[in-house]
C-alpha positions, 0 to 999 in steps of 0.5 A, a space after each residue: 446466869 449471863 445473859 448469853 445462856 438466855 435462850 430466847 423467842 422473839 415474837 412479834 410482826 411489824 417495825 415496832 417489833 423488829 427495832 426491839 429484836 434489832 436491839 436483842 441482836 445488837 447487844 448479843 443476846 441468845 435469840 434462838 427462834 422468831 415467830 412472826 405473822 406468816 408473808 401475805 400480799 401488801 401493797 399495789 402490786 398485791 405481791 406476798 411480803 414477809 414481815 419487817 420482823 421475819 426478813 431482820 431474822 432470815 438476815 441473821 440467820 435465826 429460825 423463823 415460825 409462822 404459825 396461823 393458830 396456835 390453838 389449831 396447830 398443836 405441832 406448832 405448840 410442841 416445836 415451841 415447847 421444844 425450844 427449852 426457851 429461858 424467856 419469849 419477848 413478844 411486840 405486836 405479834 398478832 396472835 393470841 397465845 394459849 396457856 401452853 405457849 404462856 407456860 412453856 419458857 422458864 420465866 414466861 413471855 413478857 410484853 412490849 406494849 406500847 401504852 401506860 398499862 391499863 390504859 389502852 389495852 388492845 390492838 392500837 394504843 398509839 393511835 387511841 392515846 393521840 386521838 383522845 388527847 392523852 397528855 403522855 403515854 408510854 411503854 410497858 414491859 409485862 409478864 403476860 397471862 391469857 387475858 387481853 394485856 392484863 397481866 402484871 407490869 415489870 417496867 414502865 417509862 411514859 414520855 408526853 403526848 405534844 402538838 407535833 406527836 402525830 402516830 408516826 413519831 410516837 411510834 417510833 419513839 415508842 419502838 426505841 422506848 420499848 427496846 430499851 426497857 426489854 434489854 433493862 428487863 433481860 439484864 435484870 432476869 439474868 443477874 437474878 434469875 427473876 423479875 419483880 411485877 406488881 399487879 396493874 391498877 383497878 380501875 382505869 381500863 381503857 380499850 384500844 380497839 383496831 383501827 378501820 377506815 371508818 375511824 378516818 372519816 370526819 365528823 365536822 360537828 366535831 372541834 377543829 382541835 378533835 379533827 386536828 388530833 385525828 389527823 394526826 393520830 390516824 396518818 398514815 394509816 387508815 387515813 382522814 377524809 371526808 365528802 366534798 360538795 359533790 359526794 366525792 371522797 376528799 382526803 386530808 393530809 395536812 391541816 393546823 389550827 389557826 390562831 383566829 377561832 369562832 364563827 356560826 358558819 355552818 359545820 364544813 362550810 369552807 370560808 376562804 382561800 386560806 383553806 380555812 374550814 367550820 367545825 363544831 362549837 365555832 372552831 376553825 380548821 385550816 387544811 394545808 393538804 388534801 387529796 380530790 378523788 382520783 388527783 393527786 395531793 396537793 395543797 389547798 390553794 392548788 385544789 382551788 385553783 384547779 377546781 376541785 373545791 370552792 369557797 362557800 361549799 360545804 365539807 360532808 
């Protein structure tokens, strides 16, 4: 079997998942129909958009499906079972799919997801793998089943978690990463006409749940270098921010970590024009960046300078 007679469904919604469809088309493979989250307003304007992944179809000409639910649209299920598919390719698809979706290629639908499985299962193992201070992630390329990314692993490839990942650079290494290994897997079923798996590991289960902008909000009993990953975890989106002295939202969109640490100042007490701030367990972090309500960003020496904040006051 070539990998030109394998008819495949790409599903998936936002970039991460359009760069691994980009790659299937560039390499020529048989993409016959992409399923996609149906356009939805975004943005200031509130205008309607398609997703990153719909308008890379509608470009190439390829079939685009935008089903609500699967489970409630059984003509949505029957088109798909109609596709005679080889094999459906999903990344960050946004929908659950049911057995008959599951059931209906020949060799089944087979996962990008974006974390060394079975560590962060669920909706945002990027952000989560960051924010808890995991020393590497990955991708992995799995056969899926009904569960919650519990089916059993085909690929993987990890790459480290350093000081200068923030979410947008993992991201898009992930992104290539994970288009990488589908074409790898892709080349594989169509030599052999299967793939090995083996089961994930007991033990180990984390949960990647979704995001809010509750998770952006500082806790400045926290560690400097706790806050500091949260900066860089959740820029940007759904963004840091914390109170300022007067109760109005401040938001952070640089901070480091100096090299001097310690003290007993008071947890959010902002020490000097540095822009250095107290965090839990005597820990310094500098703000480079912030955004006062209703002003625009600027960097900290601007924000005091013009008023917004002062020295001595208290972060909340």
């Amino acid at each position: 079997m070539s990998s030109e007679k394998l008819r495949i469904a790409f599903m998936g919604t936002p970039d991460f998942a359009a760069v691994a469809l980009k790659a299937l088309l560039d390499a020529g493979h048989n993409v016959v129909a992409v399923y996609s989250q149906p356009p939805r307003p975004k943005g200031r304007g509130n205008k309607v958009q398609k997703s990153p992944t719909h308008e890379l179809a509608e470009a190439e000409n390829i079939p685009v499906y935008t089903p609500v639910s699967f489970k409630k649209e059984p003509d949505a299920v029957t088109t798909f079972q109609n596709l005679d598919l080889d094999v459906a390719i999903v990344a960050a698809y946004g929908l659950l799919l049911p057995k008959s979706i599951l059931d209906a290629p020949k060799y089944g639908c087979l996962n990008i997801h974006g974390s060394l499985l079975p560590r962060w299962r669920g909706a945002a193992p990027i952000q989560r793998a960051i924010l808890d201070g995991d020393a590497e992630t990955g991708i992995t390329i799995m056969q899926m089943d009904e569960g919650l990314d519990t089916g059993p692993m085909i690929i993987k490839d990890s790459l480290p978690i350093t000081a200068e990942t923030n979410a947008s650079n993992l991201h898009d290494d992930l992104a290539d990463m994970g288009a990488r290994l589908t074409l790898q897997a892709l080349e594989t079923l169509a030599k052999e006409g299967r793939l090995e798996n083996q089961p994930q590991p007991e033990g180990g289960e984390t949960y990647a749940s979704r995001l809010s902008r509750d998770d952006g909000r500082i806790n400045w009993q926290n560690s400097a270098a706790d806050i500091e990953r949260q900066l860089r975890a959740l820029t940007p989106w759904p963004g840091v921010w914390c109170e300022d002295a007067k109760g109005k939202r401040l938001k952070i969109h640089g901070a480091v970590l100096p090299q001097q640490q310690g003290g007993q100042d008071k947890a959010g007490a902002i020490l000097n024009k540095q822009g250095d701030v107290a965090c839990g367990a005597g820990t310094i972090l500098r703000l480079t960046q912030i955004q006062p309500e209703n002003a625009k960003a600027m960097d900290f020496a601007s924000a005091l300078n013009g008023g917004y904040i002062a020295i001595g006051e208290t972060l909340r």
